[in-house]
C-alpha positions, 0 to 999 in steps of 0.5 A: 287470278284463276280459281281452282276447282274444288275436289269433287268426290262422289259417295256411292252404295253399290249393292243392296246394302240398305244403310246409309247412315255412315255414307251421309256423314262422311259425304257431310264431312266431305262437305264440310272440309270444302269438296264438292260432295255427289251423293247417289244414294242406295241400292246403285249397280257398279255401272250406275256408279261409273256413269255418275262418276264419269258424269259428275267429272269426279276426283274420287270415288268412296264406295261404302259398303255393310252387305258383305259384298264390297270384294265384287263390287268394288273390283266392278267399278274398279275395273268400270273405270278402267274399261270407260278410260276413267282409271284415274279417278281415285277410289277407297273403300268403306264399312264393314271390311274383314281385315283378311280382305283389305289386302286384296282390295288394295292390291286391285286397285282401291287406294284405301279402306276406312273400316268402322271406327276408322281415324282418318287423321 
């Protein structure tokens, strides 16, 4: 009987957004629901996030952000990904997000965004 892999999903904070206090819930919850959770901490550059993710073999990425600087970061890593032949790896978004900005978010690749407050279910 082959075992499958469990989904491995890294939790990453580009930029100098300080607080991470959102970022370990949802990695715990990651956690809890059975994937296979890398966390990378504060203060990560889009290149250090890319290299981790290509590293850690990842499924998807959940990038969070709370500095106002989510539109340039995540479009780095995104189009990182690309660049390293890691496009297929998913990636969504976190934090604090103006609803003006999600569209085109969305429209350069992030697969979704989970403002404050957000109910997955």
């Amino acid at each position: 009987m082959k075992r499958e892999r469990k989904i491995r999903v890294m939790v990453a904070k580009p930029g100098l957004d300080g607080h991470d206090r959102g970022a370990r819930i949802i990695a715990r919850a990651y956690r809890d629901a059975g994937f296979e959770v890398v966390y990378t901490g504060l203060h990560q550059t889009p290149e250090e996030i890319v290299e981790a993710a290509i590293q850690e073999d990842v499924d998807m990425v959940g990038l969070s952000s709370l500095a106002g600087a989510h539109k340039y970061l995540f479009q780095a890593v995104l189009d990182l990904l690309r660049e390293k032949g890691a496009g297929d790896i998913v990636v969504c978004g976190g934090g604090i997000i103006p609803d003006d900005d999600i569209a085109q978010l969305k429209a350069g690749g992030v697969k979704e965004i989970f403002t404050s407050g957000s109910n997955p279910g």
